[in-house]
Biopython code that builds the backbone (N, CA, C, O; Angstrom):
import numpy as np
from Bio.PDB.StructureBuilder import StructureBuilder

atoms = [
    (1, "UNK", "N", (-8.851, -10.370, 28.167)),
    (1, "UNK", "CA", (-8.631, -10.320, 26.731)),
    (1, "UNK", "C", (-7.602, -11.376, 26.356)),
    (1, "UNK", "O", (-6.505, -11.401, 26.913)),
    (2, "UNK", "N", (-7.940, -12.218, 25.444)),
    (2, "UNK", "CA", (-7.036, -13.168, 24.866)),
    (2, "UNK", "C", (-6.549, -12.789, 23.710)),
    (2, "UNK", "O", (-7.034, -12.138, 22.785)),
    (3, "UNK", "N", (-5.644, -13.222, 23.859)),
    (3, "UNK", "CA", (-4.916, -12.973, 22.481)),
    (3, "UNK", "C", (-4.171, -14.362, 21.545)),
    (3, "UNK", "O", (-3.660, -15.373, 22.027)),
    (4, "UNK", "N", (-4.311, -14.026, 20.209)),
    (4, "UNK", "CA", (-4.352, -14.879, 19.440)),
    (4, "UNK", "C", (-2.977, -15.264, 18.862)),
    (4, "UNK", "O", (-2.365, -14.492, 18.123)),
    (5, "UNK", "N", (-2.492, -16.502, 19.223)),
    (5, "UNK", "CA", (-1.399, -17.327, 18.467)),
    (5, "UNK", "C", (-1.116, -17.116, 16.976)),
    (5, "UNK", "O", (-2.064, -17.512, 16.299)),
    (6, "UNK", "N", (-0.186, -16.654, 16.313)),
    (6, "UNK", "CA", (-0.107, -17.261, 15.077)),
    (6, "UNK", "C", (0.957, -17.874, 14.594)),
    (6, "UNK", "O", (2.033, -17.536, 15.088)),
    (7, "UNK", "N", (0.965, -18.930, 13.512)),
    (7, "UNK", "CA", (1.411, -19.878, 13.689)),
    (7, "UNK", "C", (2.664, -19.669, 13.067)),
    (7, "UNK", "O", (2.558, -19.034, 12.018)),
    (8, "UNK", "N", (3.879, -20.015, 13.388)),
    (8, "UNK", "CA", (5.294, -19.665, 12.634)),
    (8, "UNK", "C", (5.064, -20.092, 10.776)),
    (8, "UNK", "O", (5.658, -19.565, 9.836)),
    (9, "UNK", "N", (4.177, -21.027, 10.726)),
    (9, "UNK", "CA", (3.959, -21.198, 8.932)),
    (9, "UNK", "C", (3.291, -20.335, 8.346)),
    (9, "UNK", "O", (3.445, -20.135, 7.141)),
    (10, "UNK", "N", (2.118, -19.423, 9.343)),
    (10, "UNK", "CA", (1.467, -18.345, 8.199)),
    (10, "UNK", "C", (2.257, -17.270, 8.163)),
    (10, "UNK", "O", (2.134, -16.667, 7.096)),
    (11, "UNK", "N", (3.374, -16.567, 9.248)),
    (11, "UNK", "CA", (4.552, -16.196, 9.128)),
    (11, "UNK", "C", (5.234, -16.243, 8.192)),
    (11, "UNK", "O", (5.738, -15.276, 7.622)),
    (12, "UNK", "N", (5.347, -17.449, 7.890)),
    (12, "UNK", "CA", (6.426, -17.564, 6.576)),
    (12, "UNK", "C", (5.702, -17.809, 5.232)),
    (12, "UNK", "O", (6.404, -18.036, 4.246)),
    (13, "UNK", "N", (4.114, -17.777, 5.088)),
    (13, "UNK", "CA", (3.577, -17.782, 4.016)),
    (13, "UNK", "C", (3.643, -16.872, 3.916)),
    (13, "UNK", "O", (3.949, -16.801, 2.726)),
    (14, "UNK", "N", (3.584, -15.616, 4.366)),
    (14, "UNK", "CA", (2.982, -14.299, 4.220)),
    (14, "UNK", "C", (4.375, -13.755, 3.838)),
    (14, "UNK", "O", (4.548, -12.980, 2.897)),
    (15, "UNK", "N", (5.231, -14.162, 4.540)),
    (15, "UNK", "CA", (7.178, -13.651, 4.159)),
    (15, "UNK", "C", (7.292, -13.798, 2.175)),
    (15, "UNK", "O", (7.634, -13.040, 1.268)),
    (16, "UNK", "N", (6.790, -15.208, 2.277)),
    (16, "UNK", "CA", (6.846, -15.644, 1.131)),
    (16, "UNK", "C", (6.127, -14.617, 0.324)),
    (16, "UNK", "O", (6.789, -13.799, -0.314)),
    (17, "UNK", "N", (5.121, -14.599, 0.306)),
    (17, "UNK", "CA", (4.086, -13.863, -0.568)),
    (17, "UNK", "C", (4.679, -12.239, -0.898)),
    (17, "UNK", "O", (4.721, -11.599, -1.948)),
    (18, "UNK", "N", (5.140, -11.883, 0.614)),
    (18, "UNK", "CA", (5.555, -10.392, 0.432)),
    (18, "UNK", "C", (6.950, -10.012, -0.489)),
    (18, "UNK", "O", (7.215, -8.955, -1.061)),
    (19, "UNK", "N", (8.007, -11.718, -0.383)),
    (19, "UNK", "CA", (8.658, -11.767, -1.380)),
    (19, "UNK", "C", (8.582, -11.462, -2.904)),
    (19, "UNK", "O", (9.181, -10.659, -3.619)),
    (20, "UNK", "N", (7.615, -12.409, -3.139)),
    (20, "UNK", "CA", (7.309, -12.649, -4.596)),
    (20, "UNK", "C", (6.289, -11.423, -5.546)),
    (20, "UNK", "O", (6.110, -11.302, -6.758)),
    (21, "UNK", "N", (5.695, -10.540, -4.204)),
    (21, "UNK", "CA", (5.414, -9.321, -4.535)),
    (21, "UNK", "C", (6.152, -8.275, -4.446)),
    (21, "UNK", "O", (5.796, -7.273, -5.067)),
    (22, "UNK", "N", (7.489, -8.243, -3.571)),
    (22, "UNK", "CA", (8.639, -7.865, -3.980)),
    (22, "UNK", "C", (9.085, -7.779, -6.128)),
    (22, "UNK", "O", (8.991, -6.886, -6.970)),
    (23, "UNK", "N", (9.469, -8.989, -6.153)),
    (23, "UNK", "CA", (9.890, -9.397, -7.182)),
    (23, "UNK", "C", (8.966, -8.950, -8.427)),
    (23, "UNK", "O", (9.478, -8.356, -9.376)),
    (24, "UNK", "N", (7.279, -9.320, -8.388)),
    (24, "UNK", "CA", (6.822, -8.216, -9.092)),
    (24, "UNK", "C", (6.817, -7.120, -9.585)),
    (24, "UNK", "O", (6.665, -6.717, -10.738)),
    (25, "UNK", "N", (7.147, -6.229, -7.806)),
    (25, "UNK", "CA", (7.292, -4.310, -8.459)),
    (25, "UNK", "C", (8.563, -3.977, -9.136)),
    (25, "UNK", "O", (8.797, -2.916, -9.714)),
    (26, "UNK", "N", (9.675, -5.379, -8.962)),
    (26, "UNK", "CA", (10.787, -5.042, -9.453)),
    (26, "UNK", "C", (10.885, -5.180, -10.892)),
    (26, "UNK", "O", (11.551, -4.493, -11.668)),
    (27, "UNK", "N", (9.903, -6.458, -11.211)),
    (27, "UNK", "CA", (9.473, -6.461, -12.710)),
    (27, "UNK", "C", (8.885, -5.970, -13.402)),
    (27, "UNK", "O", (8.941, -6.194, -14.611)),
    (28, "UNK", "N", (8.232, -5.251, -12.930)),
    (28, "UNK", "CA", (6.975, -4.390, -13.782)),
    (28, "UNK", "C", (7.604, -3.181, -13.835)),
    (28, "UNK", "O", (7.056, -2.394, -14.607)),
    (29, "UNK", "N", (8.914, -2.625, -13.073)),
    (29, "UNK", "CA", (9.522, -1.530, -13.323)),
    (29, "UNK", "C", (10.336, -2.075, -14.935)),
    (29, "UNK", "O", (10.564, -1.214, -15.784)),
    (30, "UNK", "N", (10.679, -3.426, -15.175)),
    (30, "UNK", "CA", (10.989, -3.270, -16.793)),
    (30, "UNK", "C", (10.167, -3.398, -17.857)),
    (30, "UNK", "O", (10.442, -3.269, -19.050)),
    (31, "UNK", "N", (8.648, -3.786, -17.095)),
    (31, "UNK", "CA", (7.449, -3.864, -18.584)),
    (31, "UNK", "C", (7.615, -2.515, -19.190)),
    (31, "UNK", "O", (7.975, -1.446, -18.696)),
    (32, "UNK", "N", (7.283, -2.826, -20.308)),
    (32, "UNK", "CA", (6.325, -1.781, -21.157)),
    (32, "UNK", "C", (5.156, -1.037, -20.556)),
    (32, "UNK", "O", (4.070, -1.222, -21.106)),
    (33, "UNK", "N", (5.179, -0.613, -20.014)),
    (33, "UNK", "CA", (3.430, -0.429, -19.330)),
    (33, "UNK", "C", (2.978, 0.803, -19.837)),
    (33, "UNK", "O", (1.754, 0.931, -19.835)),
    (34, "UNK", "N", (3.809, 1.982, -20.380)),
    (34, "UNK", "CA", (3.441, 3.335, -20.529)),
    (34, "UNK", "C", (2.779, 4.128, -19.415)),
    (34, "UNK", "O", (3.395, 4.023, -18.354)),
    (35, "UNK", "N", (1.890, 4.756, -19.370)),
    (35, "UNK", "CA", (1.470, 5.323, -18.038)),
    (35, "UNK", "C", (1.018, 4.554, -17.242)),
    (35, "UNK", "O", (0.594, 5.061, -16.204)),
    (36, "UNK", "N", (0.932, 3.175, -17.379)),
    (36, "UNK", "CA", (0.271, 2.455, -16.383)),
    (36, "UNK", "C", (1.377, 1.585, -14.862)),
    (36, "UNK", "O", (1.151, 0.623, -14.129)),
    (37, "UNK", "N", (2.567, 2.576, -14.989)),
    (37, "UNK", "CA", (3.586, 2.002, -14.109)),
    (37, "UNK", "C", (3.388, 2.438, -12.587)),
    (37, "UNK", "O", (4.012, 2.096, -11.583)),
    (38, "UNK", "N", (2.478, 3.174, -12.728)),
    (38, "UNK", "CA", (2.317, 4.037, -11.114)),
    (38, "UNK", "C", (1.122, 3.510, -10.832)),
    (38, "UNK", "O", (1.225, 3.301, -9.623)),
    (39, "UNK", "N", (-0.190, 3.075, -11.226)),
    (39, "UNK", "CA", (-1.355, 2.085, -10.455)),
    (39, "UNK", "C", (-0.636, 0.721, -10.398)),
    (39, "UNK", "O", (-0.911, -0.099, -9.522)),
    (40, "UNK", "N", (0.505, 0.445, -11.569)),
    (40, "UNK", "CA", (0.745, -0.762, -11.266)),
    (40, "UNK", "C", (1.302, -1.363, -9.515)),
    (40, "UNK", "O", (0.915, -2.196, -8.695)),
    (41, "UNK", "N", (2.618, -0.159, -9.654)),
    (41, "UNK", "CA", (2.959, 0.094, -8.389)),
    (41, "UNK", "C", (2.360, 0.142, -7.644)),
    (41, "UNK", "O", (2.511, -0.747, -6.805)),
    (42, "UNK", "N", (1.322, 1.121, -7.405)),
    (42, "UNK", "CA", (0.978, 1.077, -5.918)),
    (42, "UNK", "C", (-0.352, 0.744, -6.304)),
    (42, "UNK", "O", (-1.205, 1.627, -6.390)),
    (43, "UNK", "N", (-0.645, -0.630, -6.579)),
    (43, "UNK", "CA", (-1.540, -1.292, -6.148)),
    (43, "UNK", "C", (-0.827, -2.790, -5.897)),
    (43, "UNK", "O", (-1.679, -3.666, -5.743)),
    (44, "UNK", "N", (0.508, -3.250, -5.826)),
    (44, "UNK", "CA", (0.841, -3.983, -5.244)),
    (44, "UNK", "C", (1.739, -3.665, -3.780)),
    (44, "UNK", "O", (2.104, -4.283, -2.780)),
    (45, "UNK", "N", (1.808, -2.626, -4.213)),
    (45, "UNK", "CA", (2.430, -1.174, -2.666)),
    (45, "UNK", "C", (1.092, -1.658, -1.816)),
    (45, "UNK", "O", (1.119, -2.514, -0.931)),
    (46, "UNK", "N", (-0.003, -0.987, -2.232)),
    (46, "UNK", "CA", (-1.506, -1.279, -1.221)),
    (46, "UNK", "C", (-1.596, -2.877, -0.671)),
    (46, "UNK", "O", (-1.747, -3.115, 0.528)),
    (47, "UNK", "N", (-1.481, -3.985, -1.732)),
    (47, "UNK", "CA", (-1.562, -5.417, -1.616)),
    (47, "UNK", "C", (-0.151, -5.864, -0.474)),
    (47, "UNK", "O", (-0.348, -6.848, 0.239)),
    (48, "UNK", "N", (0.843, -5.329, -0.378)),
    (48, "UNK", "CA", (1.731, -5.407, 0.649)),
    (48, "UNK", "C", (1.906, -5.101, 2.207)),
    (48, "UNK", "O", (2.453, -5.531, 3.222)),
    (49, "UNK", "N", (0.974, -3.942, 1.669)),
    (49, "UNK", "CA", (0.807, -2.933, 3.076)),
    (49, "UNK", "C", (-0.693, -3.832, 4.209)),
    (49, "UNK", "O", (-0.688, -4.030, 5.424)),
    (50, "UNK", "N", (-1.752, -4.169, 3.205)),
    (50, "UNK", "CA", (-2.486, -4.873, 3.864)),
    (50, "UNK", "C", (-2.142, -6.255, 4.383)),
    (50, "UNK", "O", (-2.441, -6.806, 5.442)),
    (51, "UNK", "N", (-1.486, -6.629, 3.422)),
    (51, "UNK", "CA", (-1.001, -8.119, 4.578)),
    (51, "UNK", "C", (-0.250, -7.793, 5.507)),
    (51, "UNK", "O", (-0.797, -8.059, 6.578)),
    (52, "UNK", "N", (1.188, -7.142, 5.693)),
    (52, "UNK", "CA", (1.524, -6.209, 6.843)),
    (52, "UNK", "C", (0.698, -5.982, 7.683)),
    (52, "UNK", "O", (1.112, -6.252, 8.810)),
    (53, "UNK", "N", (-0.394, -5.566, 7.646)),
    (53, "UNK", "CA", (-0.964, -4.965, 8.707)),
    (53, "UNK", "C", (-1.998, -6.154, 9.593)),
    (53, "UNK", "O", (-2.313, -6.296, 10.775)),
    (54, "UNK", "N", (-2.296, -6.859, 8.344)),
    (54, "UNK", "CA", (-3.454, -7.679, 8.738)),
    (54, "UNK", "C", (-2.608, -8.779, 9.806)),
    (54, "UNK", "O", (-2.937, -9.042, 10.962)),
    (55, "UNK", "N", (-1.331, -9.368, 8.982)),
    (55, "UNK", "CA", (-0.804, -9.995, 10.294)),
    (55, "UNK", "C", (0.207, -9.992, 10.673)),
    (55, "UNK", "O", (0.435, -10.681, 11.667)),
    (56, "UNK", "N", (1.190, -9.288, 10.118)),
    (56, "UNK", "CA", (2.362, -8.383, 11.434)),
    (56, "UNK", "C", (2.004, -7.193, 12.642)),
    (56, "UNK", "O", (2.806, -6.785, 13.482)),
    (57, "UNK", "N", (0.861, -6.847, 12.514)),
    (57, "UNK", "CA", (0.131, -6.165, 12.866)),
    (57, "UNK", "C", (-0.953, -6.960, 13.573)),
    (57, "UNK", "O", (-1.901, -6.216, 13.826)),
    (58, "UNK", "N", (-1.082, -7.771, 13.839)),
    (58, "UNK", "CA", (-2.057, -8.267, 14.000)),
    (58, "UNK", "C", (-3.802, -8.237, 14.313)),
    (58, "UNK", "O", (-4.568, -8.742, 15.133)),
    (59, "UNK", "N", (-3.908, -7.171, 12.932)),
    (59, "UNK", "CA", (-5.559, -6.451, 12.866)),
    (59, "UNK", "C", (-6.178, -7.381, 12.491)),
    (59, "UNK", "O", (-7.354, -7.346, 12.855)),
    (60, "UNK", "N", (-5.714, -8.783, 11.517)),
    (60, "UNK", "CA", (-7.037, -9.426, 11.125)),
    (60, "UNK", "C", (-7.800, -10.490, 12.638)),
    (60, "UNK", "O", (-8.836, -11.152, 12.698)),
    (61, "UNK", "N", (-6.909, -10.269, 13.477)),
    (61, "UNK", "CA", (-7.631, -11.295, 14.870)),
    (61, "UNK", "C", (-7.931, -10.325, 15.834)),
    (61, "UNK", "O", (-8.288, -10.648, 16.967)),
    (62, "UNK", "N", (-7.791, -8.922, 15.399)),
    (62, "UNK", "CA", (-8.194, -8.216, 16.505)),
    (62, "UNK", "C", (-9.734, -7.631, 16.935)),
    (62, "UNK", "O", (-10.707, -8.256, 16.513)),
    (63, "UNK", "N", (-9.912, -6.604, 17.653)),
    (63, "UNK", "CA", (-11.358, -6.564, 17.811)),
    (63, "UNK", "C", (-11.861, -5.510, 17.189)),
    (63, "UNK", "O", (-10.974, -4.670, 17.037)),
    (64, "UNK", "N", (-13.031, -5.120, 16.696)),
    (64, "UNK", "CA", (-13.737, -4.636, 15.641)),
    (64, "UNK", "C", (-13.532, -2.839, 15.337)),
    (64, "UNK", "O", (-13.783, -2.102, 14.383)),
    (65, "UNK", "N", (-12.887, -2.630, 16.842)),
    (65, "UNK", "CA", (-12.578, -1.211, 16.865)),
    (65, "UNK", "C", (-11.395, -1.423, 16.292)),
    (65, "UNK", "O", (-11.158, -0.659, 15.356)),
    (66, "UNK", "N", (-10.643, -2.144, 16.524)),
    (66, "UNK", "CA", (-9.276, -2.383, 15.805)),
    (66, "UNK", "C", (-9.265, -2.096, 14.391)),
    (66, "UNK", "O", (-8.398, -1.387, 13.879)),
    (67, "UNK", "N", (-10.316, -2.693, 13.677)),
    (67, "UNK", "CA", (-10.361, -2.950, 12.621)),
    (67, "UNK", "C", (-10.894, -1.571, 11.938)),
    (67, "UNK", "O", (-10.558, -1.226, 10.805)),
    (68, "UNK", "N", (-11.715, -0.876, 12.726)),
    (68, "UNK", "CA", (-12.290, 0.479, 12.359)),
    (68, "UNK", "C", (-11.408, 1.471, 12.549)),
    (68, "UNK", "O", (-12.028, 2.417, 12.062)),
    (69, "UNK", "N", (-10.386, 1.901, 12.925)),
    (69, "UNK", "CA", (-9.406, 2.752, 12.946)),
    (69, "UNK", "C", (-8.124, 1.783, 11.764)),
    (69, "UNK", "O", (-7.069, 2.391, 11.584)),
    (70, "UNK", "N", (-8.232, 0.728, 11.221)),
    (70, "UNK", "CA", (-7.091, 0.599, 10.881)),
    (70, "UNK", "C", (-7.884, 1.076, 8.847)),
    (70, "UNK", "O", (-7.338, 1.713, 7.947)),
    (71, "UNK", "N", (-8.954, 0.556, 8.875)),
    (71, "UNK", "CA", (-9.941, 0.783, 7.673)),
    (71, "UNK", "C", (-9.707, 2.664, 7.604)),
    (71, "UNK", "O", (-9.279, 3.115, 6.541)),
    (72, "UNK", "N", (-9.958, 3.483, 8.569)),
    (72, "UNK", "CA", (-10.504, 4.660, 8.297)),
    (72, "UNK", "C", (-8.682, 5.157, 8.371)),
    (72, "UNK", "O", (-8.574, 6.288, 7.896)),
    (73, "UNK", "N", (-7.588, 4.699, 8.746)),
    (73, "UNK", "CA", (-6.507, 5.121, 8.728)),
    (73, "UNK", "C", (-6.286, 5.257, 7.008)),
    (73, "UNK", "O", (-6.027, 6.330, 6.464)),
    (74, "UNK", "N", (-6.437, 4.005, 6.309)),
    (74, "UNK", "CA", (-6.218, 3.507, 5.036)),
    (74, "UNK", "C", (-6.819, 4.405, 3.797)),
    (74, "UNK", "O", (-6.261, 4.719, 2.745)),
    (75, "UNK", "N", (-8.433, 4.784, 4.370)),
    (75, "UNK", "CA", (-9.121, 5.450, 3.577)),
    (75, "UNK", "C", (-8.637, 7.071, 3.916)),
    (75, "UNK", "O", (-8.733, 7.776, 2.912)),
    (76, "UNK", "N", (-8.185, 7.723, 5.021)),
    (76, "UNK", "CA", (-7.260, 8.675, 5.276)),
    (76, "UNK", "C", (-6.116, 9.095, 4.431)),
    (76, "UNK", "O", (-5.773, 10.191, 3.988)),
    (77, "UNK", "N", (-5.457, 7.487, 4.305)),
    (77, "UNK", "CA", (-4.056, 7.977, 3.356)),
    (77, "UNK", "C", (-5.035, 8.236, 1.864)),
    (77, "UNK", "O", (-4.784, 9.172, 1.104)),
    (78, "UNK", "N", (-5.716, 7.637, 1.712)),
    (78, "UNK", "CA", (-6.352, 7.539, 0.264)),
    (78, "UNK", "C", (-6.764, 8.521, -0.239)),
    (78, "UNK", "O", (-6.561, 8.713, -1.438)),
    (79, "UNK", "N", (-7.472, 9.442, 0.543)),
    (79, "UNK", "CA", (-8.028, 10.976, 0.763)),
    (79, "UNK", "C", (-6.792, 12.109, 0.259)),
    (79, "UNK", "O", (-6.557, 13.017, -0.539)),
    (80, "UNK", "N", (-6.306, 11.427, 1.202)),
    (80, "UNK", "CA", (-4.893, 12.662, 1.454)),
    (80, "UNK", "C", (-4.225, 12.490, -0.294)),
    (80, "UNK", "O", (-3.900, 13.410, -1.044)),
    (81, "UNK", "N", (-4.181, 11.068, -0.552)),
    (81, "UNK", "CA", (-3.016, 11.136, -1.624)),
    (81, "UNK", "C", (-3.970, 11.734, -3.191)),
    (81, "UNK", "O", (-3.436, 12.447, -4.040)),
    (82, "UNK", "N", (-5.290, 11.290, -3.267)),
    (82, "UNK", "CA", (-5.969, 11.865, -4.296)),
    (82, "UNK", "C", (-5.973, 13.439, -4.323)),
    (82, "UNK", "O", (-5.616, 14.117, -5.286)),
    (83, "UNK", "N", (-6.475, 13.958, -3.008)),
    (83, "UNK", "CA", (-5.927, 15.324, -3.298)),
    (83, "UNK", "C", (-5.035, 16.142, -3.472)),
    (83, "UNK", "O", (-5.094, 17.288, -3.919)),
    (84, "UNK", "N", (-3.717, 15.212, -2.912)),
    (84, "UNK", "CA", (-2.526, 15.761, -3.029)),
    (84, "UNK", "C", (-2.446, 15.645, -4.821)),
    (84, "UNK", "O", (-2.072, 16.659, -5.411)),
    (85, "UNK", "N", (-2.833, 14.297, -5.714)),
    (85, "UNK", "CA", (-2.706, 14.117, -6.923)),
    (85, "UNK", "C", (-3.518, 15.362, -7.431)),
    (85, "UNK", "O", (-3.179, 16.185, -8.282)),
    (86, "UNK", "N", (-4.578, 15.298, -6.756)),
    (86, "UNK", "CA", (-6.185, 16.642, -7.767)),
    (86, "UNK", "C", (-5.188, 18.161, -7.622)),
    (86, "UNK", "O", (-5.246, 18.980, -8.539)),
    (87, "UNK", "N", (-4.349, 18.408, -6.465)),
    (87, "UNK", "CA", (-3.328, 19.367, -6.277)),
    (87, "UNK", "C", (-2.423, 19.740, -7.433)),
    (87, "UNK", "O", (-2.310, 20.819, -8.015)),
    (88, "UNK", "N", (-1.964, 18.881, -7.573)),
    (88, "UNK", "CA", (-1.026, 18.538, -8.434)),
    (88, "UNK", "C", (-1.009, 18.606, -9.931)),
    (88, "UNK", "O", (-0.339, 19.469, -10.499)),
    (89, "UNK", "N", (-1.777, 17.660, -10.639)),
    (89, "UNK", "CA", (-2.712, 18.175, -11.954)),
    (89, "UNK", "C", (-2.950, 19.388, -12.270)),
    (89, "UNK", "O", (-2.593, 19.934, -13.314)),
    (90, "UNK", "N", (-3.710, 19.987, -11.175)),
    (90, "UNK", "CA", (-4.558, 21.183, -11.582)),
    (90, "UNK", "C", (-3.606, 22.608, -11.311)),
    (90, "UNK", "O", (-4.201, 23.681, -11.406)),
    (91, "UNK", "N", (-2.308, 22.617, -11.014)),
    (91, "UNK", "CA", (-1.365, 23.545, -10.933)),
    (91, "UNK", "C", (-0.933, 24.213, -12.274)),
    (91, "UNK", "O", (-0.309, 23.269, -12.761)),
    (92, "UNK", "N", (-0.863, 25.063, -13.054)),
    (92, "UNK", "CA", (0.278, 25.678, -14.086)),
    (92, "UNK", "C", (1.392, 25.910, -13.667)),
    (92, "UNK", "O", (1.716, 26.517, -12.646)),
    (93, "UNK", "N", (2.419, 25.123, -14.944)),
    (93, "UNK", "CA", (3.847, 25.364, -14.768)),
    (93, "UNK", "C", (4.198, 26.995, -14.741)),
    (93, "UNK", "O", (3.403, 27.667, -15.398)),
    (94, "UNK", "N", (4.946, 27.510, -14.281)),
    (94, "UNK", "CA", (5.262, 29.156, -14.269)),
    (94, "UNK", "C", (6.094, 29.263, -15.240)),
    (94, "UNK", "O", (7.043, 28.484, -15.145)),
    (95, "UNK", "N", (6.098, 30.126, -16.396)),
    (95, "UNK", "CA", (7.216, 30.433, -17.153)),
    (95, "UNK", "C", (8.253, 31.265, -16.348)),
    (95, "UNK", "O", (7.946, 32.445, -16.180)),
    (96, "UNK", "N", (9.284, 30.893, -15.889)),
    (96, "UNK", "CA", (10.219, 31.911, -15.461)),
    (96, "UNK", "C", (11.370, 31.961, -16.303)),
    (96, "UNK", "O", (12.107, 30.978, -16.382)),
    (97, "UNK", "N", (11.604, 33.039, -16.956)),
    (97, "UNK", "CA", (12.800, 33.322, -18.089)),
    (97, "UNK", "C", (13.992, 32.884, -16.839)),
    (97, "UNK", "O", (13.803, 32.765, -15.629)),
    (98, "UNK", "N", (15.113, 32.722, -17.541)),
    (98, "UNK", "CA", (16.428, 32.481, -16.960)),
    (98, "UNK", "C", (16.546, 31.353, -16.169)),
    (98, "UNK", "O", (17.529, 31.257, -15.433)),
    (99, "UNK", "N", (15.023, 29.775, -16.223)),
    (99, "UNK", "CA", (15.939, 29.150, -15.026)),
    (99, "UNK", "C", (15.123, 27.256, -16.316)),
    (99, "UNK", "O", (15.434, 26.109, -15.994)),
]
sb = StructureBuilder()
sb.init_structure("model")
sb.init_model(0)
sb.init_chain("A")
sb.init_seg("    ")
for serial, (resi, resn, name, xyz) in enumerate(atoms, 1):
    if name == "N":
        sb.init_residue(resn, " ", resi, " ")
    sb.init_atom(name, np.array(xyz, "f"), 0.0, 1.0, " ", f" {name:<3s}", serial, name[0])
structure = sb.get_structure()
């Protein structure tokens, strides 16, 4: 099994990138957005996490099983967090006098 070089510049493109998507979630925490501050978030949360993985991780050069446990990990959290949200929604607040 060989394994694949990568190069100290896509390293630091990807540093870069994860920067400036940094700097995004920090900005969009002062837009206006109204309810739209939490897809905003974590869909540059998701856009962070996949480059992470793809090459600090190094899944995008790896081999196809690699890639099938790292896909069904992703769609796992995705599962988990919609129902935890469908959970959540669909609860009534309890009136409890005194608190």
């Amino acid at each position: 099994m060989t394994h694949h070089i990568i190069s100290i510049r896509t390293y630091v493109i990807i540093y870069a990138v994860l920067m400036l998507l940094l700097v995004a979630t920090a900005g969009a925490a002062f837009l206006p957005l109204g309810n739209a501050h939490l897809p905003v978030a974590m869909t540059i949360a998701v856009i962070k996490a996949v480059l992470i993985v793809l090459f600090f991780m190094h899944v995008y050069y790896s081999s196809r099983l690699t890639w099938v446990v790292s896909v069904a990990s992703f769609l796992w959290l995705g599962l988990l967090l919609v129902f935890l949200i469908a959970d959540y929604f669909s609860r009534g607040w309890l009136d409890i006098p005194g608190k």
